[in-house]
Short mmCIF file of the C-alpha atoms (twelve columns), coordinates in Angstrom:
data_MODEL
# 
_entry.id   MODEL 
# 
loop_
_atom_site.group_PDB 
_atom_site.id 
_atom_site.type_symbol 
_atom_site.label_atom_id 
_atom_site.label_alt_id 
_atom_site.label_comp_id 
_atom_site.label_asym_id 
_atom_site.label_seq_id 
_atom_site.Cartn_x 
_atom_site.Cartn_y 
_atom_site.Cartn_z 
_atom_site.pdbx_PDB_model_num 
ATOM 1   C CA . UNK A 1   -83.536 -73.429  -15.503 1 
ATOM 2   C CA . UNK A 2   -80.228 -72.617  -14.199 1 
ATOM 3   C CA . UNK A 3   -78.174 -73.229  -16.894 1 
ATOM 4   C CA . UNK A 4   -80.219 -70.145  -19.153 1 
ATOM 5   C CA . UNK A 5   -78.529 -67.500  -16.729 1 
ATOM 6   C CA . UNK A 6   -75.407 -70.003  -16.297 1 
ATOM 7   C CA . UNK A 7   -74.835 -72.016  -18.306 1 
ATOM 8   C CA . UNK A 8   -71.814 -73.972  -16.348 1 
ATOM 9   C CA . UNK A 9   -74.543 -74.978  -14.021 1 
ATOM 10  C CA . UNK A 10  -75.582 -77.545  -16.156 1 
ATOM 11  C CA . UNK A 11  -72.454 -79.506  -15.048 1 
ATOM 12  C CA . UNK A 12  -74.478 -79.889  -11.919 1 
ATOM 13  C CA . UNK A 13  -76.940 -82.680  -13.470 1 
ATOM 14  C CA . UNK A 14  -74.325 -85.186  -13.565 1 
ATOM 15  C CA . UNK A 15  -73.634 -85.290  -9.239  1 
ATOM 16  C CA . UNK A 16  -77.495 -83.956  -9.084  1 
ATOM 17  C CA . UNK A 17  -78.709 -87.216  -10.509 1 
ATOM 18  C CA . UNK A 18  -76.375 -89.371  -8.872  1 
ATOM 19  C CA . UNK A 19  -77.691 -87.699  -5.539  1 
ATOM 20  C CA . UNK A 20  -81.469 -87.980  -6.771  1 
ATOM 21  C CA . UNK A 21  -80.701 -91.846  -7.643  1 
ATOM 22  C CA . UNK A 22  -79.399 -92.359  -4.414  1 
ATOM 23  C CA . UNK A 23  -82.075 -91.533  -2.626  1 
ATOM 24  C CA . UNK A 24  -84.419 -93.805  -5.039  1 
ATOM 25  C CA . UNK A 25  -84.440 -98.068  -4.560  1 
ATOM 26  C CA . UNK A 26  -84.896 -100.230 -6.890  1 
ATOM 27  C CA . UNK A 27  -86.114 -98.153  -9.674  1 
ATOM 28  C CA . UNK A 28  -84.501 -98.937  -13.282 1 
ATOM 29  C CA . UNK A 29  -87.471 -96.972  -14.615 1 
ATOM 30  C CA . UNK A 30  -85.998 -93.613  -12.734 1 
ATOM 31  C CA . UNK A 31  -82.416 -94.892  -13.846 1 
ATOM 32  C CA . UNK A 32  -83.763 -94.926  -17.373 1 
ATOM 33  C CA . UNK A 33  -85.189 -91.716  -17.027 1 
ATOM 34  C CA . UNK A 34  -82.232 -89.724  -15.312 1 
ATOM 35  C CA . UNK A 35  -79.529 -91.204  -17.890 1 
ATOM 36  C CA . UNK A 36  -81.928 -89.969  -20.485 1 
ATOM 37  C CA . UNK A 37  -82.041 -86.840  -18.984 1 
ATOM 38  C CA . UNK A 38  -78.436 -86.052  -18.800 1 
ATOM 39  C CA . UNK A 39  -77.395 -88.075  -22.076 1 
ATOM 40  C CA . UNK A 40  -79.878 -85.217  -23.621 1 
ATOM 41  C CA . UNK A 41  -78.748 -82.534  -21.764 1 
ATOM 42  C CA . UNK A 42  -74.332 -83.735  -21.826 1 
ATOM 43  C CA . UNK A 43  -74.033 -85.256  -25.219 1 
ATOM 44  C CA . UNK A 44  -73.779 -81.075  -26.779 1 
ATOM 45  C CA . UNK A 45  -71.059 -80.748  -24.381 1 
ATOM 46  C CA . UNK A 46  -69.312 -83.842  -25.103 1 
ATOM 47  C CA . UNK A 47  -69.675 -83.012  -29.173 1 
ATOM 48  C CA . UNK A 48  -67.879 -79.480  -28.667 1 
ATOM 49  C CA . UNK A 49  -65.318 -81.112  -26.832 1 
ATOM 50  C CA . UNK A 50  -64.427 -83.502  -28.268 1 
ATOM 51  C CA . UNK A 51  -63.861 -81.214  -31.355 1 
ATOM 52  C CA . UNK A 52  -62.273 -78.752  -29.436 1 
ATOM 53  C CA . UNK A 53  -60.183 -81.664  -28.438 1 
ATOM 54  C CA . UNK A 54  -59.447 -82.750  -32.119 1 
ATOM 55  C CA . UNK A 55  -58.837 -78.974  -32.527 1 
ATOM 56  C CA . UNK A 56  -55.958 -78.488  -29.942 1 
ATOM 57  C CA . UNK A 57  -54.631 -82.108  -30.143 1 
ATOM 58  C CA . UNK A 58  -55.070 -82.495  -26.476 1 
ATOM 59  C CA . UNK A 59  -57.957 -82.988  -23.974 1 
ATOM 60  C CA . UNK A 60  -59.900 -79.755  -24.035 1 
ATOM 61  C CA . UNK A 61  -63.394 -78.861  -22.876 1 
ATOM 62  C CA . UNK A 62  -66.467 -77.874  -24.485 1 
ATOM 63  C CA . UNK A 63  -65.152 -74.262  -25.058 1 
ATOM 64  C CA . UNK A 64  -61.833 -72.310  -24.804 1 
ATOM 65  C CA . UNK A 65  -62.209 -69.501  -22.171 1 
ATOM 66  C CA . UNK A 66  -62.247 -71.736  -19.498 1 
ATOM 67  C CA . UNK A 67  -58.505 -71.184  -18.688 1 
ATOM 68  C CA . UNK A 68  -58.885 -67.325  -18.837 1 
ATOM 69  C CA . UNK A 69  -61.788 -67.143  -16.564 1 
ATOM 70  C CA . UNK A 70  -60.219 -69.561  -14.094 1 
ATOM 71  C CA . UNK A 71  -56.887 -67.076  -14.257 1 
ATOM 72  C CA . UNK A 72  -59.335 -64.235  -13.867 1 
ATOM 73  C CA . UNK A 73  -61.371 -65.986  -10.970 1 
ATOM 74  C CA . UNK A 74  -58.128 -66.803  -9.066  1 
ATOM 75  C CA . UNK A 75  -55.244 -63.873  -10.221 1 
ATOM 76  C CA . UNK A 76  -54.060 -61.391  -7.525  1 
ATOM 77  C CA . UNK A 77  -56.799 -59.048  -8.427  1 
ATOM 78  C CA . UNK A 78  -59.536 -61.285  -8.079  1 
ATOM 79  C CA . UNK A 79  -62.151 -60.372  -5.244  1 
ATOM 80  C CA . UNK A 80  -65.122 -62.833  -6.516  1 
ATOM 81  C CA . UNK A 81  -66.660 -60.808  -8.798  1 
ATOM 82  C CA . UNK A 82  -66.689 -60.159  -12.048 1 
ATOM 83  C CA . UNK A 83  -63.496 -58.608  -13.302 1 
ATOM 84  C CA . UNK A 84  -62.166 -56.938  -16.708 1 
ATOM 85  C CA . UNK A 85  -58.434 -56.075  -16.595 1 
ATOM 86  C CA . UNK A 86  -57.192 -53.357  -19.005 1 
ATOM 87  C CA . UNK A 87  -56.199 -54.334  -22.073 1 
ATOM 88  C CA . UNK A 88  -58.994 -57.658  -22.690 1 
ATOM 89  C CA . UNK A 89  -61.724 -57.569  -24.545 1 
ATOM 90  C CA . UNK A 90  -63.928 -60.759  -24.049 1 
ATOM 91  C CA . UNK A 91  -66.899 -59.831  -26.549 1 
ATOM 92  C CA . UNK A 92  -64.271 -59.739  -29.235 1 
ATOM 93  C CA . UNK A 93  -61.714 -62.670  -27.995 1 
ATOM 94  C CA . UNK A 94  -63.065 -64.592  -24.798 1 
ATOM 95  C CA . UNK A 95  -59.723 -66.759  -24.644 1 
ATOM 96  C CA . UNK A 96  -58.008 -63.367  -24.516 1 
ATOM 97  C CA . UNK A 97  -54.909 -64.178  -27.116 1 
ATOM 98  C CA . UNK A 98  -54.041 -60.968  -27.941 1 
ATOM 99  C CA . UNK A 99  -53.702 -59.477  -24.621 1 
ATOM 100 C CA . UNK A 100 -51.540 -62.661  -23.522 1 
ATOM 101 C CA . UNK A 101 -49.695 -62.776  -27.253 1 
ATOM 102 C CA . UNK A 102 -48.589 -58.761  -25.585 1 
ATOM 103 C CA . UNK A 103 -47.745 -60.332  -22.328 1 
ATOM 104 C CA . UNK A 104 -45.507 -62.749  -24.054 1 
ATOM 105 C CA . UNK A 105 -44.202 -60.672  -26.212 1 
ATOM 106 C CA . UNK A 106 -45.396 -63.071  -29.693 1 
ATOM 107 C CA . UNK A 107 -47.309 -61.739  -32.850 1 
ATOM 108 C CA . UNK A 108 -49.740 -64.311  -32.199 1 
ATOM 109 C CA . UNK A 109 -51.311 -66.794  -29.475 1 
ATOM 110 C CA . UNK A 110 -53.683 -69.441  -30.769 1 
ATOM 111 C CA . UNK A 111 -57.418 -69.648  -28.911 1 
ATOM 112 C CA . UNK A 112 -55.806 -73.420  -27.971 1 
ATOM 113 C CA . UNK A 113 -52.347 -72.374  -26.976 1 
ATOM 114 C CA . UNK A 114 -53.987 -69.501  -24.733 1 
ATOM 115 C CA . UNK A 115 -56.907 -71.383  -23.114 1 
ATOM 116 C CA . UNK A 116 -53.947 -74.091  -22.223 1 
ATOM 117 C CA . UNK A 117 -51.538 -71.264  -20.735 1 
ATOM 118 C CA . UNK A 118 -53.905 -68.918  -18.709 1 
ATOM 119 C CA . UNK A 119 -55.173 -72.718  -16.808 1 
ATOM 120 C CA . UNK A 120 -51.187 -73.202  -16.266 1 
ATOM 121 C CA . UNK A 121 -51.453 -69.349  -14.967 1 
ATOM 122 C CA . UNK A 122 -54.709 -70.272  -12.957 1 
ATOM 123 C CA . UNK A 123 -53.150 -73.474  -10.847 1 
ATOM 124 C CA . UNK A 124 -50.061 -71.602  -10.832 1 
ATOM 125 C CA . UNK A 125 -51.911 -68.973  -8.859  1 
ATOM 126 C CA . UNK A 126 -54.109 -71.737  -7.105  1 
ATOM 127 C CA . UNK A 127 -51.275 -73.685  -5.632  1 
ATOM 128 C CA . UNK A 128 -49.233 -70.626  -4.326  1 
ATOM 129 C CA . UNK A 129 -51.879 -69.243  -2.646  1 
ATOM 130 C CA . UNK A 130 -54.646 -71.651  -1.746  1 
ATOM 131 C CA . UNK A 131 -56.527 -69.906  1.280   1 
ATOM 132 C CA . UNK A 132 -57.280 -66.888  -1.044  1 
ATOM 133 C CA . UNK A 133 -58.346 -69.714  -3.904  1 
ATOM 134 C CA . UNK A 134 -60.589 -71.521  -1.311  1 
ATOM 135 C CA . UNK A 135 -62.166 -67.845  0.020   1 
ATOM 136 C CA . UNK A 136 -62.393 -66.737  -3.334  1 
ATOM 137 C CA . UNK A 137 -64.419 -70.379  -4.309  1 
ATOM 138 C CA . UNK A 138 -66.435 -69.877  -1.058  1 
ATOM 139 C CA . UNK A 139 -67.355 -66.304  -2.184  1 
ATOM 140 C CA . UNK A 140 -68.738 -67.557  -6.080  1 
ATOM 141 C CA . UNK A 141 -70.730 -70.446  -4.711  1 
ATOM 142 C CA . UNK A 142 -72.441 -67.532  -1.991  1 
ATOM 143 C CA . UNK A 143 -72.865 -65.418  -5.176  1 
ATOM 144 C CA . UNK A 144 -74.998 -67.857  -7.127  1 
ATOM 145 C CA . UNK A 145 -77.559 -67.349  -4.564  1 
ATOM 146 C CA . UNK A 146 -77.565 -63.648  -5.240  1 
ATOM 147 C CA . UNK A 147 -79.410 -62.031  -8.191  1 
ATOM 148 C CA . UNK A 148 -77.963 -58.781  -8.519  1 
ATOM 149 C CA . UNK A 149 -74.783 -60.206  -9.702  1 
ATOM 150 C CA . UNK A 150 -76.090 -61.733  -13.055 1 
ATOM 151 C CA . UNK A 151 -77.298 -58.518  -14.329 1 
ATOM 152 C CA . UNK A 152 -73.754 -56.932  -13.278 1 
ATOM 153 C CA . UNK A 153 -72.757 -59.421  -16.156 1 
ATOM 154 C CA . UNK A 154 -75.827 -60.209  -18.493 1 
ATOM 155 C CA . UNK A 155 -78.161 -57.458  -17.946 1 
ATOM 156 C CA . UNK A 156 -81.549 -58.919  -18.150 1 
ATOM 157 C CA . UNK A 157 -83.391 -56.358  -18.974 1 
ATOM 158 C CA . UNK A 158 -82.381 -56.772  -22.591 1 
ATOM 159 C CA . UNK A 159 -83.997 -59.632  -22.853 1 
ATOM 160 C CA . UNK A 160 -87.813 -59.156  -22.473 1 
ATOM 161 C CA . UNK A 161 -86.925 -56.084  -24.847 1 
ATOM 162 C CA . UNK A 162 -85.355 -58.391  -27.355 1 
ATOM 163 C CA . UNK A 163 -88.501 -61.236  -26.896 1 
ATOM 164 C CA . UNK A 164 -91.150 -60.035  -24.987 1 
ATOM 165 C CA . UNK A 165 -92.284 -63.449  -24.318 1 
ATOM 166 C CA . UNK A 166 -89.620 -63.378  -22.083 1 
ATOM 167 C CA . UNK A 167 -91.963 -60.919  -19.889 1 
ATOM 168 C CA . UNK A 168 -93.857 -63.642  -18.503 1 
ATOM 169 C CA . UNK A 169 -91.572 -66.330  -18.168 1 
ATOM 170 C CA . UNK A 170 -88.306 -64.004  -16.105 1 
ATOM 171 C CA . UNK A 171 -87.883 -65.375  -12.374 1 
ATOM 172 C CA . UNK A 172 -85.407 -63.895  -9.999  1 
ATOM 173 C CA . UNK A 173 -82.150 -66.130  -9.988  1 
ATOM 174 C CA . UNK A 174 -82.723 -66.286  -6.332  1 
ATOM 175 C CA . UNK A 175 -85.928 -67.725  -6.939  1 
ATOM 176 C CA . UNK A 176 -84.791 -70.890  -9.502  1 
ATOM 177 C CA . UNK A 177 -81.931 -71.828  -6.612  1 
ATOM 178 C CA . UNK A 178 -84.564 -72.102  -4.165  1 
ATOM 179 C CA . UNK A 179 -86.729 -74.001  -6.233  1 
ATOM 180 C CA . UNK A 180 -84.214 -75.858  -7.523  1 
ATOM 181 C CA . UNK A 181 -82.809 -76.791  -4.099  1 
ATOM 182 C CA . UNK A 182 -86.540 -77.579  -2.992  1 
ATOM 183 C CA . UNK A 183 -86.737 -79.624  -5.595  1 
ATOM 184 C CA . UNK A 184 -83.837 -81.692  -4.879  1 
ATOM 185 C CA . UNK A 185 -85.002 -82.270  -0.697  1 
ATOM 186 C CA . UNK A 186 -88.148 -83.252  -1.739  1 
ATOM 187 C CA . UNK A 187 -86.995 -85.876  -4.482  1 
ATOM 188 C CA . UNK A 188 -84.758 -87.400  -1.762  1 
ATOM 189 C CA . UNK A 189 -87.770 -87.173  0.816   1 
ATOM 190 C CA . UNK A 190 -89.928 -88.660  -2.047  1 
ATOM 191 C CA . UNK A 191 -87.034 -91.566  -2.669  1 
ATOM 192 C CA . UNK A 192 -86.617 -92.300  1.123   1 
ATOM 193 C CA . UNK A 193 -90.682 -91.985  1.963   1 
ATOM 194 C CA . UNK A 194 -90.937 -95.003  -1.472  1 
ATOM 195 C CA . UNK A 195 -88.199 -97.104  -0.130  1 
ATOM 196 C CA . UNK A 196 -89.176 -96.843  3.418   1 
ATOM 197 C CA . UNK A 197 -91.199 -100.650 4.660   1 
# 
């Protein structure tokens, strides 16, 4: 439920099952069901990247703005939130190229050269000034807690108005990371409680 207002979260099945597993004994039938789960849910990913990695000709992820938005989550004007600088649109390029293509002074950037130089820009960033990286990392994770951030980014009112269906079926962020992390104590109280002789 997380990944429809982030999608990134989904990332989180893979340690969330190995957690959930660990707290389960001796049950291939929960194995079976959990590696069904994420083999379902991962196998997208792995398709776009391993074309995006046929693509670029090196190892690349399932899309290309994940170097920009690690630059833009760690450059000197980061504070956490969500942040435009002049110059980039990201509804019209969201691996930025032209803006960097005027940085560098080149007619052109590929979406594959520029995802590859703005994650070179990001762990330049990273490794010269860690504390404000690790503050900066502590600050996101607080913010996925928080509600009133998505719609800063994604305002959700537009969607009940595009499918009204959607009327019924909205929860507040804040809401699916509670249940969500309910979820999780309970499966590991549930696996201990089974296991227990």
């Amino acid at each position: 439920l997380a990944a429809l207002l982030r999608a990134h979260v989904i990332a989180l099945l893979a340690p969330g099952a190995v957690v959930v597993l660990a707290g389960q004994r001796g049950g291939p039938r929960r194995m079976r069901e959990v590696g069904l789960l994420l083999t379902g849910a991962l196998l997208p990913l792995a398709l776009a990247a391993a074309h995006n990695t046929a693509a670029c000709g090196r190892l690349a992820g399932p899309v290309l703005n994940g170097g920009i938005n690690l630059y833009l989550g760690n450059s000197a004007q980061a504070r956490g939130l969500s942040m435009t600088p002049a110059g980039l649109d990201l509804e019209r390029q969201p691996v930025g190229e032209s803006l960097l293509a005027a940085q560098l002074g080149r007619g052109e950037v590929t979406p594959c050269e520029a995802d590859r130089i703005w994650f070179a820009e990001a762990r330049r960033e990273i490794l010269a000034h860690p504390a404000r990286a690790f503050g900066l990392w502590v600050r996101k994770v607080w913010l996925h807690t928080q509600g009133w951030e998505i719609s800063q980014v994604t305002p959700l009112g537009a969607w009940p108005r595009e499918a009204p269906v959607l009327r019924g079926l909205w929860v507040p962020y804040t809401m699916i990371v509670a249940l969500g992390l309910g979820g999780l104590v309970a499966a590991l109280r549930f696996g201990s409680a089974a296991g227990a002789p």
